[in-house]
KELO-113732 format. One record per residue (C-alpha): residue in one letter; residue number from 1; chain; x negated, y negated, z negated. Coordinates in steps of 0.2 Angstrom, whole numbers, plus 5000, padded with zeros to 4 digits. Layout:
NODE; code; pos; unit; px; py; pz
NODE; a; NUM; A; X; Y; Z
...
! end
This chain:
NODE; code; pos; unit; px; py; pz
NODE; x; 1; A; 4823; 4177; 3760
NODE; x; 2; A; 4835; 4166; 3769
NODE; x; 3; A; 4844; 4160; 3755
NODE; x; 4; A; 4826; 4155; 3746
NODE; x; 5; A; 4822; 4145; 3760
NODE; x; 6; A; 4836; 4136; 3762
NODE; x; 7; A; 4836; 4132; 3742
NODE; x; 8; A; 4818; 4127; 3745
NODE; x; 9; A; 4821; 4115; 3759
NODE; x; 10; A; 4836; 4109; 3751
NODE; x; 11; A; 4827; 4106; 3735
NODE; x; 12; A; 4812; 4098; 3743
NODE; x; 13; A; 4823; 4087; 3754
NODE; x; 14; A; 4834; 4081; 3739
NODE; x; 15; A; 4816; 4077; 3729
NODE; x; 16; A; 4812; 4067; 3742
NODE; x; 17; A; 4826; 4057; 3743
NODE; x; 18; A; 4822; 4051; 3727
NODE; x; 19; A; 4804; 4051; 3727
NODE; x; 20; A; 4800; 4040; 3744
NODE; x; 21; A; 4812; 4027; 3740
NODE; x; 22; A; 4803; 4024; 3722
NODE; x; 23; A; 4786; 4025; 3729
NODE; x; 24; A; 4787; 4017; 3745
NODE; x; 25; A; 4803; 4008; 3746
NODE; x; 26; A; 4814; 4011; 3759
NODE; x; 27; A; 4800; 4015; 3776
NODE; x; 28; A; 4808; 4015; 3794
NODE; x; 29; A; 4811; 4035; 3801
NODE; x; 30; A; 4799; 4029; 3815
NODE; x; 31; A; 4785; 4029; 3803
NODE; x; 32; A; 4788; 4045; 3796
NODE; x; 33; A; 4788; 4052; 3815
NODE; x; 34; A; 4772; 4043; 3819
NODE; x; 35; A; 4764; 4049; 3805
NODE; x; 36; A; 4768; 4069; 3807
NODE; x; 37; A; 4764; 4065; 3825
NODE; x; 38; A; 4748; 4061; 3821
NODE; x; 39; A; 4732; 4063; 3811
NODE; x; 40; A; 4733; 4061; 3790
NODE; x; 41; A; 4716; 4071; 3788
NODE; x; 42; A; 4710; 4057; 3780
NODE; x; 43; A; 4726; 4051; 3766
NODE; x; 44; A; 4721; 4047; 3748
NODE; x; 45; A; 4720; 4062; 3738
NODE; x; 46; A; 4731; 4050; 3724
NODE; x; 47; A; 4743; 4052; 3736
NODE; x; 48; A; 4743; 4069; 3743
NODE; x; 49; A; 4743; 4074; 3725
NODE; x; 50; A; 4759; 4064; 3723
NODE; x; 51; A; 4767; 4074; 3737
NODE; x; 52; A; 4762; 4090; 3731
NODE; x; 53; A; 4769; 4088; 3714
NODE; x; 54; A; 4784; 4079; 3718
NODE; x; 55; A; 4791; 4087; 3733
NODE; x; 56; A; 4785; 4102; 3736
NODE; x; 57; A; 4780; 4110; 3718
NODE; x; 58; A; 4794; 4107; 3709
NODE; x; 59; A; 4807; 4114; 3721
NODE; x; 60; A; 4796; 4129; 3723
NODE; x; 61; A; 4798; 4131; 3705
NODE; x; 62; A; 4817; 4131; 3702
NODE; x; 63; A; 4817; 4140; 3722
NODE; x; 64; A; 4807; 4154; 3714
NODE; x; 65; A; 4818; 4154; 3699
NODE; x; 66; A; 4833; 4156; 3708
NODE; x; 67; A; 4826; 4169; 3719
NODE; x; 68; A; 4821; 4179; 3705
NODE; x; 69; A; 4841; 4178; 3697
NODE; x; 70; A; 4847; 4184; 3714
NODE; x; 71; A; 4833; 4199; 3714
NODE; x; 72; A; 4840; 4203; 3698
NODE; x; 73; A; 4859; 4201; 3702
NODE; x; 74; A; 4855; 4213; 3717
NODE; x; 75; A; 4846; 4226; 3711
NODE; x; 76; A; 4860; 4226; 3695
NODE; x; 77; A; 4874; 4227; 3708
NODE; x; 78; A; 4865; 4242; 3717
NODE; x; 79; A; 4862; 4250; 3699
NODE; x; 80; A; 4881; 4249; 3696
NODE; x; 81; A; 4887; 4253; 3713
NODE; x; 82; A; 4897; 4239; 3717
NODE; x; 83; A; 4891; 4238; 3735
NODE; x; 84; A; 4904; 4228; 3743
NODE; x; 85; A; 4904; 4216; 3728
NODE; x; 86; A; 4885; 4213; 3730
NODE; x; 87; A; 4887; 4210; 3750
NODE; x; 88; A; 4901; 4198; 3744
NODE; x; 89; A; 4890; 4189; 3730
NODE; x; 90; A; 4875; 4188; 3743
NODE; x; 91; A; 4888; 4179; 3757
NODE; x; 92; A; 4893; 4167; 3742
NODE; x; 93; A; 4876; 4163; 3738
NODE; x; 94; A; 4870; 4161; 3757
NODE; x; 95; A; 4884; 4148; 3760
NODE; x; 96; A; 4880; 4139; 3745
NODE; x; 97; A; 4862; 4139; 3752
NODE; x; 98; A; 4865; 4128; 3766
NODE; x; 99; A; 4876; 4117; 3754
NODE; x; 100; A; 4860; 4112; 3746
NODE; x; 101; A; 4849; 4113; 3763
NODE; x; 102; A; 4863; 4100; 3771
NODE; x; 103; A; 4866; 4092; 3756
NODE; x; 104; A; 4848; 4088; 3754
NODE; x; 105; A; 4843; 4084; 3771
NODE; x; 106; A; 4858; 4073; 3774
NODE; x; 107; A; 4853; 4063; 3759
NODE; x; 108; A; 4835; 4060; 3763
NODE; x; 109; A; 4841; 4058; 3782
NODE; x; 110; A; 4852; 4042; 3777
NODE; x; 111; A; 4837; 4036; 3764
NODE; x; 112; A; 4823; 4038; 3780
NODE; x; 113; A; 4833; 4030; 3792
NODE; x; 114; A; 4835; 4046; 3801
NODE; x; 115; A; 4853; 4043; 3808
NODE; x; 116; A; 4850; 4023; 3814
NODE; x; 117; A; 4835; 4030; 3823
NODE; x; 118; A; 4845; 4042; 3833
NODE; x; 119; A; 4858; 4026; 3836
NODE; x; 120; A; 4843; 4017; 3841
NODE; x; 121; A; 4840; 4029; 3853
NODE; x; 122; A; 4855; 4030; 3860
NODE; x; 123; A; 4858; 4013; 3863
NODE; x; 124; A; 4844; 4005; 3871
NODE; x; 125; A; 4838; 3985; 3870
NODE; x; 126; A; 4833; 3975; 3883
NODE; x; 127; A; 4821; 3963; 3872
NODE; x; 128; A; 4805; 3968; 3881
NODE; x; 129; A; 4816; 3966; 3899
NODE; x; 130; A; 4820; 3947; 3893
NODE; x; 131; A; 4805; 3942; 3882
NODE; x; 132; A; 4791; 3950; 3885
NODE; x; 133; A; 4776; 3942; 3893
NODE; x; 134; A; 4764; 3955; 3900
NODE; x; 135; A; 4745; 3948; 3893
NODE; x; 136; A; 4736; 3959; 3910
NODE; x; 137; A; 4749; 3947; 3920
NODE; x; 138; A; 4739; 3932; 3914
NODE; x; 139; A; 4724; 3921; 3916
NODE; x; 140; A; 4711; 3918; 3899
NODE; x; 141; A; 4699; 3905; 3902
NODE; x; 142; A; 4686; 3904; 3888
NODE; x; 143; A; 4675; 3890; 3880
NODE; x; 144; A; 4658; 3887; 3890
NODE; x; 145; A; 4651; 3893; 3871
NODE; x; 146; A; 4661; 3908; 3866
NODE; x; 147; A; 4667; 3909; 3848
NODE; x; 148; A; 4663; 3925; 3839
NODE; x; 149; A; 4679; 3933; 3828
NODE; x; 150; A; 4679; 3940; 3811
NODE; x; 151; A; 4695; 3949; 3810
NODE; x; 152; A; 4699; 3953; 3789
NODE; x; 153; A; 4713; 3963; 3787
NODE; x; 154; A; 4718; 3967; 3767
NODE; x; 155; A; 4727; 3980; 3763
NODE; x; 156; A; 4744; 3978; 3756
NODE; x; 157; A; 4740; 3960; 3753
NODE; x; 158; A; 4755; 3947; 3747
NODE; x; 159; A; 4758; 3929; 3746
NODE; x; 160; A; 4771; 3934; 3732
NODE; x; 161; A; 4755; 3942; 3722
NODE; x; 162; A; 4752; 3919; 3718
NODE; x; 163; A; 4763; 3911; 3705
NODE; x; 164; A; 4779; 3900; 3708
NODE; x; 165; A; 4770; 3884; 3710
NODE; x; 166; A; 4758; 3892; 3724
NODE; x; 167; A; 4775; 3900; 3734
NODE; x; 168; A; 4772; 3917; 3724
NODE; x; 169; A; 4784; 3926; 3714
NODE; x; 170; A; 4773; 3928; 3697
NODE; x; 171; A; 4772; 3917; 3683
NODE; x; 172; A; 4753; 3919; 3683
NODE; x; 173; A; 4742; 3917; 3701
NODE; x; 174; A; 4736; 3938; 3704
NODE; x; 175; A; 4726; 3928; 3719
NODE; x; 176; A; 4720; 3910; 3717
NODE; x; 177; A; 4706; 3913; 3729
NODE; x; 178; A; 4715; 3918; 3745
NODE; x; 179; A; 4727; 3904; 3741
NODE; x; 180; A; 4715; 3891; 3740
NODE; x; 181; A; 4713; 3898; 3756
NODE; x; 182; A; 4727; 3897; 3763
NODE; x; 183; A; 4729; 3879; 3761
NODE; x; 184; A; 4740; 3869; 3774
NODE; x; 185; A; 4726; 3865; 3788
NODE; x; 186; A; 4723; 3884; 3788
NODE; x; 187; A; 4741; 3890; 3789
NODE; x; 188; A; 4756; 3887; 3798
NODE; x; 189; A; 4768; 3887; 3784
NODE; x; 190; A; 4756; 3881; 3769
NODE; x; 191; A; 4752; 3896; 3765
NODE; x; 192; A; 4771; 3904; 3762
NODE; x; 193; A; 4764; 3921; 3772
NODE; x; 194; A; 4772; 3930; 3786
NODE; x; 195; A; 4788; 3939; 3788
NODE; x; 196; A; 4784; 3960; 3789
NODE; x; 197; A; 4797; 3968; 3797
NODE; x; 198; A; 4802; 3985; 3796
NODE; x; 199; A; 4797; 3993; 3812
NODE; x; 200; A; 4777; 3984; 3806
NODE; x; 201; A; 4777; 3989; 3789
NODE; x; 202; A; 4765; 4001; 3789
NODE; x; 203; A; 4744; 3998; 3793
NODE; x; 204; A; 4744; 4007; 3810
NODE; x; 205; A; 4759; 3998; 3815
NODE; x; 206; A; 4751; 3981; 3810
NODE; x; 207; A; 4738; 3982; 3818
NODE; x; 208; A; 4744; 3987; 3833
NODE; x; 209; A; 4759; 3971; 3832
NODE; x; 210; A; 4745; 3959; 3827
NODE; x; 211; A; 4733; 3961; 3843
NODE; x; 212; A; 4745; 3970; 3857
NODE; x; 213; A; 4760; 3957; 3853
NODE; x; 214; A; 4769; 3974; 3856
NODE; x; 215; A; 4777; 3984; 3841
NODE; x; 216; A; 4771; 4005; 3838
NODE; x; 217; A; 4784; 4019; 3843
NODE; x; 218; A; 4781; 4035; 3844
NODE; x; 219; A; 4783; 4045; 3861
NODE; x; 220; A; 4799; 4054; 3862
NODE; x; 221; A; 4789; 4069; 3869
NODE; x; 222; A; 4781; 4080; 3856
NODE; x; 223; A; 4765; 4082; 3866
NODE; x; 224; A; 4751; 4080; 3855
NODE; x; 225; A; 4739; 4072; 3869
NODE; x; 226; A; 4752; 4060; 3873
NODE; x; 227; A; 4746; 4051; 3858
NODE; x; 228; A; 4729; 4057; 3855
NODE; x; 229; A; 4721; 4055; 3872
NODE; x; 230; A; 4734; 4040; 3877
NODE; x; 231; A; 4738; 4029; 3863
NODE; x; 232; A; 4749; 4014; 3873
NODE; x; 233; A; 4741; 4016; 3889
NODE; x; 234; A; 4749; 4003; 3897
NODE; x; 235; A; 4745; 3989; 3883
NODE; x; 236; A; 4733; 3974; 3884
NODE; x; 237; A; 4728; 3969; 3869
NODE; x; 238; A; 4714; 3957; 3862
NODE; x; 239; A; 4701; 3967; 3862
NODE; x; 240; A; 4702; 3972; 3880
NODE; x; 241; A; 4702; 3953; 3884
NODE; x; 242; A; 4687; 3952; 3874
NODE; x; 243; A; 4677; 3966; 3879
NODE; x; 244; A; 4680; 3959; 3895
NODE; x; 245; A; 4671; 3945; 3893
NODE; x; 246; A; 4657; 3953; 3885
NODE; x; 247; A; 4661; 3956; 3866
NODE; x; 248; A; 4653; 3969; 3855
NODE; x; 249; A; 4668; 3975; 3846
NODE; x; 250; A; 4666; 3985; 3828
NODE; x; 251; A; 4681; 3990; 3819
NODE; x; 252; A; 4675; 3996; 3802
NODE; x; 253; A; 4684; 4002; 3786
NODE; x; 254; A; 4681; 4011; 3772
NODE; x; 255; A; 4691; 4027; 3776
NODE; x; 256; A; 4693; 4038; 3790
NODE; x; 257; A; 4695; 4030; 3807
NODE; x; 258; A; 4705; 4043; 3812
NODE; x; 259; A; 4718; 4042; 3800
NODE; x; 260; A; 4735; 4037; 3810
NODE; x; 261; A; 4725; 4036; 3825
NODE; x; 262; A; 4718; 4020; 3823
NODE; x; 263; A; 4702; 4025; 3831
NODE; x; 264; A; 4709; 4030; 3846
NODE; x; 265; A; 4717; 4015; 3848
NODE; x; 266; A; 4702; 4003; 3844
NODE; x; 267; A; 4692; 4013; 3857
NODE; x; 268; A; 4703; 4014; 3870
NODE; x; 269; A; 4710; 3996; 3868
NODE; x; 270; A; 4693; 3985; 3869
NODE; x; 271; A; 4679; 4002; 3868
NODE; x; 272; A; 4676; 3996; 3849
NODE; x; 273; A; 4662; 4005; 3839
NODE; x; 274; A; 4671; 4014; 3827
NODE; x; 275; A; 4662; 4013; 3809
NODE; x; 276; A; 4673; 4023; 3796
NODE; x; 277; A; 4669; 4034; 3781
NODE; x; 278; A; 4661; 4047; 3790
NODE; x; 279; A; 4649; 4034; 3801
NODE; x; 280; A; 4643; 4028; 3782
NODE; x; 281; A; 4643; 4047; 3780
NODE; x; 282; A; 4632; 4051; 3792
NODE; x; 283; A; 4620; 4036; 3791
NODE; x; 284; A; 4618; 4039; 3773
NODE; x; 285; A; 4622; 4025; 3768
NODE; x; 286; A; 4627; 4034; 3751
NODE; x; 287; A; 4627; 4052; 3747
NODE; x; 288; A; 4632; 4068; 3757
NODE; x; 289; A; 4643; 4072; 3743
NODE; x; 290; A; 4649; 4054; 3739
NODE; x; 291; A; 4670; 4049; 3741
NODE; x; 292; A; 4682; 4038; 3732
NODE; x; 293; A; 4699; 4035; 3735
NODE; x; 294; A; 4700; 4034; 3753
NODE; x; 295; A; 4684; 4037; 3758
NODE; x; 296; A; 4673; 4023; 3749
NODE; x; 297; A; 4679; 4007; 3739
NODE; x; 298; A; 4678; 3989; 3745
NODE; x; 299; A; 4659; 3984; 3737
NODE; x; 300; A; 4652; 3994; 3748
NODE; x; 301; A; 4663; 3991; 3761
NODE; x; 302; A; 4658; 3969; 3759
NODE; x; 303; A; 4641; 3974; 3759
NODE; x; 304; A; 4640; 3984; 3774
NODE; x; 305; A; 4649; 3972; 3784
NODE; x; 306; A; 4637; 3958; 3779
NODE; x; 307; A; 4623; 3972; 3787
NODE; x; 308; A; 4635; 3973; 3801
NODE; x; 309; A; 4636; 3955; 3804
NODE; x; 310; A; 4616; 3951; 3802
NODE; x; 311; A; 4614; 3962; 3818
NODE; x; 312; A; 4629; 3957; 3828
NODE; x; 313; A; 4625; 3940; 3827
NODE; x; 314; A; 4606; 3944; 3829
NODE; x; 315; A; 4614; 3949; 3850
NODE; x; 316; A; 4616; 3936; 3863
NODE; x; 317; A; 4634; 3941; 3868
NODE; x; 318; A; 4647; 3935; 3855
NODE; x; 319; A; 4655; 3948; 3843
NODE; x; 320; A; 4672; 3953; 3836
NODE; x; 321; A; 4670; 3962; 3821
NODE; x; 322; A; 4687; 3968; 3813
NODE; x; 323; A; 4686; 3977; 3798
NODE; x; 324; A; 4701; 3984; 3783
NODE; x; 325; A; 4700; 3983; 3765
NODE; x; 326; A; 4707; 3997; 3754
NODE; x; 327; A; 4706; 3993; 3736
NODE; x; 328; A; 4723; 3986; 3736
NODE; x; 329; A; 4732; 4003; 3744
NODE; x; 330; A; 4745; 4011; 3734
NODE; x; 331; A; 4747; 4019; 3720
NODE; x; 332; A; 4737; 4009; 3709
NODE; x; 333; A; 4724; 4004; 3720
NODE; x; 334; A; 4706; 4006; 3714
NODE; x; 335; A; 4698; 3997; 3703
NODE; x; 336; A; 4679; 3998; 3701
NODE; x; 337; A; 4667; 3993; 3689
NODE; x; 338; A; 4665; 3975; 3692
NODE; x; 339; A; 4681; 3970; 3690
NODE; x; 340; A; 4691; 3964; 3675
NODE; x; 341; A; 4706; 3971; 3665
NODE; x; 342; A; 4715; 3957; 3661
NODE; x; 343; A; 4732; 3961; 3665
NODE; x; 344; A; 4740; 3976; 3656
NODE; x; 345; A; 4743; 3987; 3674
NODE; x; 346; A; 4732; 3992; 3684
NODE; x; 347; A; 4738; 3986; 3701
NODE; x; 348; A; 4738; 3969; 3693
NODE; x; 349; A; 4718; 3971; 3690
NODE; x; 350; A; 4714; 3976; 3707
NODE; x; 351; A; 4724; 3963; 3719
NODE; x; 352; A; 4715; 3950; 3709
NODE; x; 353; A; 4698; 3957; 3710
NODE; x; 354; A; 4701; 3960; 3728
NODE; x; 355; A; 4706; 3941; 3728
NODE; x; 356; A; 4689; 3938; 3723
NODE; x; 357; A; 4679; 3949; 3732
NODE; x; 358; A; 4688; 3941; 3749
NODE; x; 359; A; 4682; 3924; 3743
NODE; x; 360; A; 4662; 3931; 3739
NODE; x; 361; A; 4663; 3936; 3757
NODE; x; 362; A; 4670; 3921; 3765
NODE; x; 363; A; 4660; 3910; 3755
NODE; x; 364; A; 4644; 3922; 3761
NODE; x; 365; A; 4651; 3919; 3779
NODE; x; 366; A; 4652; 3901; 3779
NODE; x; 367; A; 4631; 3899; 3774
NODE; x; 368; A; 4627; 3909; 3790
NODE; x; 369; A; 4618; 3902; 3805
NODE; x; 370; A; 4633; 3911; 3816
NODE; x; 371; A; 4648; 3905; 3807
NODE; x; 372; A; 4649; 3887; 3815
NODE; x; 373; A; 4655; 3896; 3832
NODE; x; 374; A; 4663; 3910; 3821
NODE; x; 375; A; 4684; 3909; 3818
NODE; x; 376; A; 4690; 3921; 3804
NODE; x; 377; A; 4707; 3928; 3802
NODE; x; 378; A; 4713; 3935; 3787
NODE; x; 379; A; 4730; 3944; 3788
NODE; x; 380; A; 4741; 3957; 3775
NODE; x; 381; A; 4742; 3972; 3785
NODE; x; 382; A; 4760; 3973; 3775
NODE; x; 383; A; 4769; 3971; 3761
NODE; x; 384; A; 4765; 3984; 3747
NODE; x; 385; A; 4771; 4001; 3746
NODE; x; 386; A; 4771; 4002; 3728
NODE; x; 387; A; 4788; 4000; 3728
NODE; x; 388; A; 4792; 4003; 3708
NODE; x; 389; A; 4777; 3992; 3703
NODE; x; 390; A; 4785; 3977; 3716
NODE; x; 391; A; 4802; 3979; 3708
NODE; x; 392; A; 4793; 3979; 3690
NODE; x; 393; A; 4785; 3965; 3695
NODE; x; 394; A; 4798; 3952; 3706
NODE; x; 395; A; 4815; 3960; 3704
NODE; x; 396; A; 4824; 3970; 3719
NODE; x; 397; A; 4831; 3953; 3726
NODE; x; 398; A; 4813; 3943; 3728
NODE; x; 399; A; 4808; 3938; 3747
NODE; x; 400; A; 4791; 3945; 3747
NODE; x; 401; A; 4780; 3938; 3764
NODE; x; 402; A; 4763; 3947; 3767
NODE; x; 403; A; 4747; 3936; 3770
NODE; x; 404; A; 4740; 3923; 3782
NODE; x; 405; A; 4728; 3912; 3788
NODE; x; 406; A; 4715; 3904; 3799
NODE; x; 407; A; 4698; 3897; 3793
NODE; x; 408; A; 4687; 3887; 3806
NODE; x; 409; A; 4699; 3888; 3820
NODE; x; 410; A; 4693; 3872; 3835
NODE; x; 411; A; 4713; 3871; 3841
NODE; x; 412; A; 4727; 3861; 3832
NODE; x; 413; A; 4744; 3861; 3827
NODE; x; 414; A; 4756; 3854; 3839
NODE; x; 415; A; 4772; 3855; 3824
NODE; x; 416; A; 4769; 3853; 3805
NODE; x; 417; A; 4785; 3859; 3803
NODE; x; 418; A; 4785; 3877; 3793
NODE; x; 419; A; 4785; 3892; 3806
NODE; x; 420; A; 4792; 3907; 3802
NODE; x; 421; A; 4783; 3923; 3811
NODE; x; 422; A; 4777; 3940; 3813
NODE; x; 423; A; 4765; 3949; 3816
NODE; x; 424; A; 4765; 3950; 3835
NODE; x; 425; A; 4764; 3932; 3835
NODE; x; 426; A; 4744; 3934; 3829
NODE; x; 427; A; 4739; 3938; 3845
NODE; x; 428; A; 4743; 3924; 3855
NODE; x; 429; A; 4737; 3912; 3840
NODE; x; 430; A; 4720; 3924; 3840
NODE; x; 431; A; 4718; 3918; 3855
NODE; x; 432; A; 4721; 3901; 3853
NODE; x; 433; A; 4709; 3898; 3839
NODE; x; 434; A; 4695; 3907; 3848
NODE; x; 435; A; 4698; 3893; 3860
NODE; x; 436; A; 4704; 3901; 3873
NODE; x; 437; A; 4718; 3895; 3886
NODE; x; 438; A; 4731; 3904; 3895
NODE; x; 439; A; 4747; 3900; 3905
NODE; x; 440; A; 4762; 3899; 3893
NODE; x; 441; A; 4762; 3900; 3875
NODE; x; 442; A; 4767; 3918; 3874
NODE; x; 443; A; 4759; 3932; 3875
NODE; x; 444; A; 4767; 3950; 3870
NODE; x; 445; A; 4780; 3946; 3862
NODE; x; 446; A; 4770; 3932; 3851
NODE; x; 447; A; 4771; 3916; 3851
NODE; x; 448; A; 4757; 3904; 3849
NODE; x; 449; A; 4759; 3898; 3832
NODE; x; 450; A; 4749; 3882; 3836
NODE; x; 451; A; 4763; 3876; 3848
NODE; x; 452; A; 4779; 3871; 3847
NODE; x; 453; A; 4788; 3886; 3856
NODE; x; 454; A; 4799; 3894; 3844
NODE; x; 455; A; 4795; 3913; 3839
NODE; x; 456; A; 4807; 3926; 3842
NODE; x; 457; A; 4808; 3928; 3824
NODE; x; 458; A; 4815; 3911; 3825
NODE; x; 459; A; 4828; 3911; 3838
NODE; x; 460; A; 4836; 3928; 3831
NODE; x; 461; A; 4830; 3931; 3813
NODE; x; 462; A; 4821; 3944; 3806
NODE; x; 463; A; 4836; 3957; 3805
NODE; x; 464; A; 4839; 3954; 3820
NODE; x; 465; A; 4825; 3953; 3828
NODE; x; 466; A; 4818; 3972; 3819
NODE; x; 467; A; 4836; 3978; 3826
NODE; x; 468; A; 4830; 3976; 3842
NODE; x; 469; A; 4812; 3982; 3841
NODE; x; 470; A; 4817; 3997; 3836
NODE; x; 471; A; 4828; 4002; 3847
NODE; x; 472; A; 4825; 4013; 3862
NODE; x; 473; A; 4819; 4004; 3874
NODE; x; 474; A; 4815; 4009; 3894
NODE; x; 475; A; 4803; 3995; 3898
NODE; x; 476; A; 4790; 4002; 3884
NODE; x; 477; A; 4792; 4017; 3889
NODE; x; 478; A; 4789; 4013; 3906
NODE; x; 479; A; 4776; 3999; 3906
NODE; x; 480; A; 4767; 4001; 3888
NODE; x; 481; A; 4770; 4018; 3881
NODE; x; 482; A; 4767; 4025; 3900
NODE; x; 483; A; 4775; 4041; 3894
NODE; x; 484; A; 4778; 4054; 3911
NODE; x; 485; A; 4796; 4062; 3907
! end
């Protein structure tokens, strides 16, 4: 039974190894950990599917094959006798066991990241210590007319998905819309997108980076409630300075809230209303029975938030209404019956329709009574996990940057130059295109992108700068993670 497991684990873990890379590209080991530490109840079934077939199926196949040789051998050893010759053979085959188990996890350890985390670990960084500005340590003072935020997050969205002429990495434009969008009064770049680093490459991780100015890690303790009931306790993030000044705070998206936690961390960072699959679900706003993808597509999802709108705006207290597409998620994304099949994959089809459903909705926004005190954000959550489409598509050596900008914002530029920065910088430039003033331009560790201060990103480079974040570090620990040890 021992020597089956092994084979199985070693199997599974070489499958793996092969089978991440190609579908996700190469992920940081502090996602994986997050995400076992936490909730995937509500994953895509396409992907779930993938992972059953792939890394678990197939080695139980050839694991059960093998075990049924060795069944055989055994009981033909016992037949003939050859006692000693079996318990030799059976030793053989046990060593060769954990060959394949180390051979396997050691291979998908190195593809993960596993071994730079435990380096990280070891070695802790000081960035937080030097650079971070704690936003609880600061002062906001607010416009005498509040402004109301629309927060639009797309999933998986690119600026490589425009063509060469746009800053993209496509002969043909997959998203003409959201770079008409993105011209240069709304961007800080004209429209070139944002550099994703590693330790944010994944949608919790964004959206954490993008309105805490801090980056996600996992709690070194395994205790369950250390994330579920405490999800960064020590962080202060943008909606807690909004809620304090009298917000109503929605987060919607079209799948479940609490996939990766996210709903614990909207509600206990700025007590949003959490309207996910199952609040649809439950309000009937389609049928008992009723899921697609991951949960329900985007049409819906545009049109309910145009409902949620209409009665947030209809409130005397200004709103923040924060919602995620999902269309555009890997593998394939989904593509519904309104949009067109003009390219030959799949994926192709979808980003573009999702282009174009962005743009419906921005256009609708702009005719409402609210939008002239209304600024509107619209970020990639990350780059694309469909890692073999992206390599079909730019080549392994392409620069991809995830999507940015600003619409309707009352602040302006200090710099025209081109800025280079992340997503932790979001939340200090949030901020300041709400119209609100602080001391400093940092907060987090964002920089205000509307000033002249020069991001982190900047003054170490991206390597260097994900290098740092991922490491251990005893401040976050401390001050932000508030983990008791």
């Amino acid at each position: 039974m021992l020597i089956g497991i092994n084979i199985f684990l070693g199997l599974g873990f070489a499958q793996a190894m092969r089978w991440v890379p190609e579908k996700f590209g190469h992920i940081p080991f502090e996602q994986v950990l997050f995400t076992v530490n936490s909730s995937v109840d509500g994953a895509g079934e396409g992907v779930m599917e993938e992972i059953w077939d792939q890394c678990i199926k197939q080695p139980l196949k050839w694991t059960i094959l093998i075990f049924i040789g060795l069944i055989c051998f055994n009981k033909l050893f016992i037949y003939l006798k050859k006692n000693t010759f079996r318990r030799i053979t059976i030793f053989i085959f046990f060593l060769l066991s954990l060959g394949v188990l180390w051979d396997g996890f050691d291979g998908f350890a190195k593809e993960i990241g596993f071994y730079e985390y435990i380096d990280a670990y070891m070695n802790p960084s000081t960035l937080y210590e030097d650079e971070y500005v704690d936003p609880a340590s600061l002062t906001y003072e607010f416009p005498e007319k509040k402004r109301n935020l629309i927060y639009i997050y797309l999933e998986s969205m690119e600026t490589s998905y425009a063509d060469t002429k746009h800053g993209g990495g496509l002969d043909h434009n997959l998203i003409p819309e959201l770079t008409k969008l993105a011209n240069s009064q709304n961007t800080f770049n004209h429209g070139k997108g944002y550099e994703v680093l590693q330790c944010n490459g994944w949608t919790a991780a964004s959206l954490v980076a993008s309105t805490s100015g801090a980056n996600l890690k996992t709690p070194i303790s395994q205790d369950d409630t250390m994330i579920e009931y405490q999800f960064m306790d020590g962080a202060y993030t943008l909606g807690e300075i909004l809620e304090k000044e009298g917000y109503n705070q929605v987060f919607l998206c079209g799948s479940d809230g609490g996939f990766a936690q996210r709903d614990l961390y909207f509600s206990q960072h700025g007590n949003y209303a959490i309207h996910d699959y199952y609040y649809a679900k439950d309000n009937g706003f389609f049928p008992p029975d009723y899921r697609v993808w991951w949960g329900y597509e985007d049409n819906k999802l545009f049109e309910y938030a145009k409902k949620e709108l209409k009665e947030l705006s209809a409130k005397e207290e200004p709103f923040n209404f924060t919602m995620l597409t999902v269309d555009t998620h890997f593998f394939d994304g989904w593509l519904c019956e309104d949009c067109e099949r003009i390219y030959p994959d799949q994926y192709s089809n979808v980003i573009r329709c999702s282009s174009h459903k962005v743009d419906n909705f921005v256009k609708w926004i702009q005719k409402q009574d609210f939008y002239k005190d209304t600024t509107i954000v619209i970020a990639g959550d990350h780059l694309t996990m469909d890692d073999e489409w992206a390599t079909e598509q730019f080549g392994s050596e392409y620069e991809r940057k995830a999507y940015y900008t600003i619409i309707n914002s009352p602040a302006e530029k200090q710099t025209e130059k081109d800025r280079v920065f992340v997503a932790q910088d979001f939340y200090p430039t949030t901020l300041t295109a709400l119209g609100i003033k602080y001391e400093g331009d940092r907060v987090g560790l964002g920089t205000d992108l509307y000033s002249e201060t020069p991001t982190l990103v900047e003054e170490l480079g991206p390597q260097k700068l994900n290098e740092e974040l991922s490491r251990f570090s005893r401040y976050y620990q401390n001050h932000i993670q508030k983990e008791e040890r």
